[in-house]
C-alpha positions in Angstrom: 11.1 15.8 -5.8 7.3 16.0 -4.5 6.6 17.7 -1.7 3.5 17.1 0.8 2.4 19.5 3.8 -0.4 18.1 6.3 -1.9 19.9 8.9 -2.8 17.9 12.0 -6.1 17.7 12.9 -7.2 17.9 16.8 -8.2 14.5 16.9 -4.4 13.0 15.6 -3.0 14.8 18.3 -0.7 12.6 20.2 -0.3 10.5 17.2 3.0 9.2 16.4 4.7 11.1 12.8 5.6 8.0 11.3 2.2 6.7 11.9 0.2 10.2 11.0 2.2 10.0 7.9 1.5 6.4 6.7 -1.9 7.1 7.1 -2.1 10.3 4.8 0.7 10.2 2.4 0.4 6.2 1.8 4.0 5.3 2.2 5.7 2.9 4.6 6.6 3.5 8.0 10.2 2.2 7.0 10.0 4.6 3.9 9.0 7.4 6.6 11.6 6.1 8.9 14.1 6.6 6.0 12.9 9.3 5.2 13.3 11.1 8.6 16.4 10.0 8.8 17.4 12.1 5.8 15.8 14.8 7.5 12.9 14.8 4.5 10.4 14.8 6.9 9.8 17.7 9.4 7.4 19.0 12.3 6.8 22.8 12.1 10.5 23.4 10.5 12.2 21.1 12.7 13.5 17.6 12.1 11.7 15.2 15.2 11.9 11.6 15.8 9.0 9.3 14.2 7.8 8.4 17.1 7.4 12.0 17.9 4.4 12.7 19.8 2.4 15.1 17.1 0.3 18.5 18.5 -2.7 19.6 16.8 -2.2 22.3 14.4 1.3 21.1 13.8 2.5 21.4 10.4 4.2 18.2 8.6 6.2 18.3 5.6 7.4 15.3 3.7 10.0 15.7 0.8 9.5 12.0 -1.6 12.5 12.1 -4.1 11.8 11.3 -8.0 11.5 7.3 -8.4 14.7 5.8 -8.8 15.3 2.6 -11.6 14.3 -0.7 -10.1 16.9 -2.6 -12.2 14.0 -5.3 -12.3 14.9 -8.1 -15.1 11.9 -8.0 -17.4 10.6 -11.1 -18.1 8.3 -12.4 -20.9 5.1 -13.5 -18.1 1.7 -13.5 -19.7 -0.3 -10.6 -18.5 -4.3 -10.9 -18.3 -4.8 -7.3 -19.0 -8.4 -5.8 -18.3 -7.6 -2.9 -19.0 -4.6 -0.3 -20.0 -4.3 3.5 -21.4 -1.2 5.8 -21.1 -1.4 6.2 -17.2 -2.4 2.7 -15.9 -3.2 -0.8 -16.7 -5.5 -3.3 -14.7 -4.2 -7.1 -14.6 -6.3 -10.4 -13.3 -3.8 -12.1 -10.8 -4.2 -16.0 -11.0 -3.4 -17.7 -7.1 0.0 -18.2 -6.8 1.8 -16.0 -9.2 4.3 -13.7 -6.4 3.4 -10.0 -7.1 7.0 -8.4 -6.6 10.5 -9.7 -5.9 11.3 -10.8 -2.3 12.9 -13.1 -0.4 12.7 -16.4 -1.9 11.4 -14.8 -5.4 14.1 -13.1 -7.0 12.1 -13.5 -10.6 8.7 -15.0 -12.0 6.7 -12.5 -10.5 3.8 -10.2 -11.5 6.1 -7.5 -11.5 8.8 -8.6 -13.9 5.9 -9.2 -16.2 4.9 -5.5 -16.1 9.0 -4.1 -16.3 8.6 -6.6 -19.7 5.4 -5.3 -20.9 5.2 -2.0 -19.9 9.1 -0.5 -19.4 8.3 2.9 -18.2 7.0 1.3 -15.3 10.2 0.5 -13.7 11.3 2.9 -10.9 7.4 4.6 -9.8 6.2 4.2 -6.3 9.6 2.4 -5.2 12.8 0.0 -6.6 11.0 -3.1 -5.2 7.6 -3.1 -6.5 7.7 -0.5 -9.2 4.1 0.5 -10.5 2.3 -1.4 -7.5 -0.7 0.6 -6.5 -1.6 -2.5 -3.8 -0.7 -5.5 -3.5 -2.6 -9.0 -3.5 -1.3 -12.4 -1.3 0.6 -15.1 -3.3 -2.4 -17.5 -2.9 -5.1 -15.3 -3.5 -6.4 -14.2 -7.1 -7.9 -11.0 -8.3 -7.6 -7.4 -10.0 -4.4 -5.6 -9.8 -3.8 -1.9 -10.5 -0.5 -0.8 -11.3 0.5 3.1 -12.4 2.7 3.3 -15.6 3.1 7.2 -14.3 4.4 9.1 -11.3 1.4 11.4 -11.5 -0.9 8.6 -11.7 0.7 6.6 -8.9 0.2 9.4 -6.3 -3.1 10.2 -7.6 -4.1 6.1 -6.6 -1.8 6.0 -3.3 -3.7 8.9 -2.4 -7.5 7.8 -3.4 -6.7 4.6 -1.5 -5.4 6.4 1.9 -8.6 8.7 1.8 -10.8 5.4 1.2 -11.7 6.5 -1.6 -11.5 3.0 -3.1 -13.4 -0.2 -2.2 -12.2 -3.6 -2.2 -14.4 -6.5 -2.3 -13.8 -9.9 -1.6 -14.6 -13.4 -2.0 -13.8 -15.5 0.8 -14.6 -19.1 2.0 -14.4 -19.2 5.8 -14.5 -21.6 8.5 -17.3 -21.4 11.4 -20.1 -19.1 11.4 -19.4 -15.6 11.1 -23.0 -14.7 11.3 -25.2 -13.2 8.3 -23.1 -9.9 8.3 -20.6 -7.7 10.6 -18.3 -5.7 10.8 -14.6 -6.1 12.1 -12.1 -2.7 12.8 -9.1 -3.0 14.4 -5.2 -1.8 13.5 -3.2 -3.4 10.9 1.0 -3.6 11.5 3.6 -6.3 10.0 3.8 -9.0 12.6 6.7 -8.6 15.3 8.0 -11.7 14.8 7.3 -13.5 11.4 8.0 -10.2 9.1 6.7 -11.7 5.7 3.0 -11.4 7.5 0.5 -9.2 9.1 -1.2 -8.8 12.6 -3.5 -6.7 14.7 -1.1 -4.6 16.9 -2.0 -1.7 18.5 0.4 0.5 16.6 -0.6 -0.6 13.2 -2.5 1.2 10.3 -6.3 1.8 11.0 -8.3 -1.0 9.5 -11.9 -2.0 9.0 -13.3 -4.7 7.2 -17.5 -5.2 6.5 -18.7 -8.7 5.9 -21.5 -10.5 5.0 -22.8 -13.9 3.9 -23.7 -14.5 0.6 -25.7 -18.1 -0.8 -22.9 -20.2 1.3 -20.2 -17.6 0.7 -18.7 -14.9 2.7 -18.4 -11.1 0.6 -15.4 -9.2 2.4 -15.5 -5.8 1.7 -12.1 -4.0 3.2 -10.6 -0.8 3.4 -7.0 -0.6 4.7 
């Protein structure tokens, strides 16, 4: 069991817990919903509702239970490692390889590669997408980090919710975004169509910089 406390700062007051939560502790709001519900996550003592109006100087604790087995069937997928030691290993993901099982994609994906390659894997950061540090669209290609340790997993989760970690990428867009901007606004799973994302005003904080480089456009995001 790990356990997190976070103090609220005066300028999350009034945020919602579920919300203050995903945005610290790098877990779901469903996982934090769950959580709740199990009474694992608490206000000052007390278990609250998530969408419990948060005071500054309030003190949060989260209980996360040890990582359960995924029961993930490995499957022989050639990896493109870049890189790989005791605690992680970095993968290129070629457009249109699924990252983790899912509606539709019971097998054939990035992650029943790793459960084959790298066994220890299965159960860290979640039964679903064991190992998965982020996550990268179907169609889109690029690097991949995925923990082969607990340890190592919250170390990432936790790097990546204190943007301490840049993404950067290549993008070809239609129209003219201009030579360089910059674009903030929250991030949430869309209300309707649940397999994608929108701009709702109870999402995850976003921002994304841009610019135009020789015909393309460079995306640099933290979310």
């Amino acid at each position: 069991m790990t356990r997190r406390q976070l103090i609220v700062p005066p300028e999350a007051a009034g945020r919602r817990l579920d919300v203050f939560v995903t945005e610290h502790v790098s877990l779901t709001r469903s996982r934090v919903q769950r959580l709740a519900r199990d009474g694992k996550v608490t206000v000052d003592g007390r278990c609250v509702k998530t969408g419990h109006a948060l005071e500054s100087g309030a003190r949060v604790e989260i209980e996360i239970p040890e990582p359960e087995p995924s029961h993930i069937v490995p499957e022989p997928i050639p990896l493109a490692i870049l890189h790989e030691d005791d605690d992680i290993i970095v993968v290129a993901k070629p457009p249109g390889l699924v990252v983790h099982p899912g509606a539709g994609h019971a097998t054939g994906t990035l992650v029943n590669a790793l459960v084959h390659h790298c066994p220890d894997v299965e159960g860290i950061g979640g039964v679903r997408r064991p190992g998965l540090v982020h996550r990268l669209d179907k169609d889109t290609s690029g690097v991949l980090v995925a923990a082969k340790r607990h340890a190592a997993y919250l170390s990432l989760v936790d790097a990546l919710a204190r943007r301490e970690v840049r993404r950067t990428y290549l993008a070809i867009v239609w129209g003219d975004p201009g030579l360089e901007g910059r674009v903030e606004a929250p991030i949430g799973r869309h209300p309707r169509h649940r397999t994608e994302m929108a701009v709702r005003a109870d999402g995850r904080e976003a921002e994304t910089r841009f610019r135009s480089l020789r015909g393309l456009t460079s995306l640099r995001c933290w979310n």
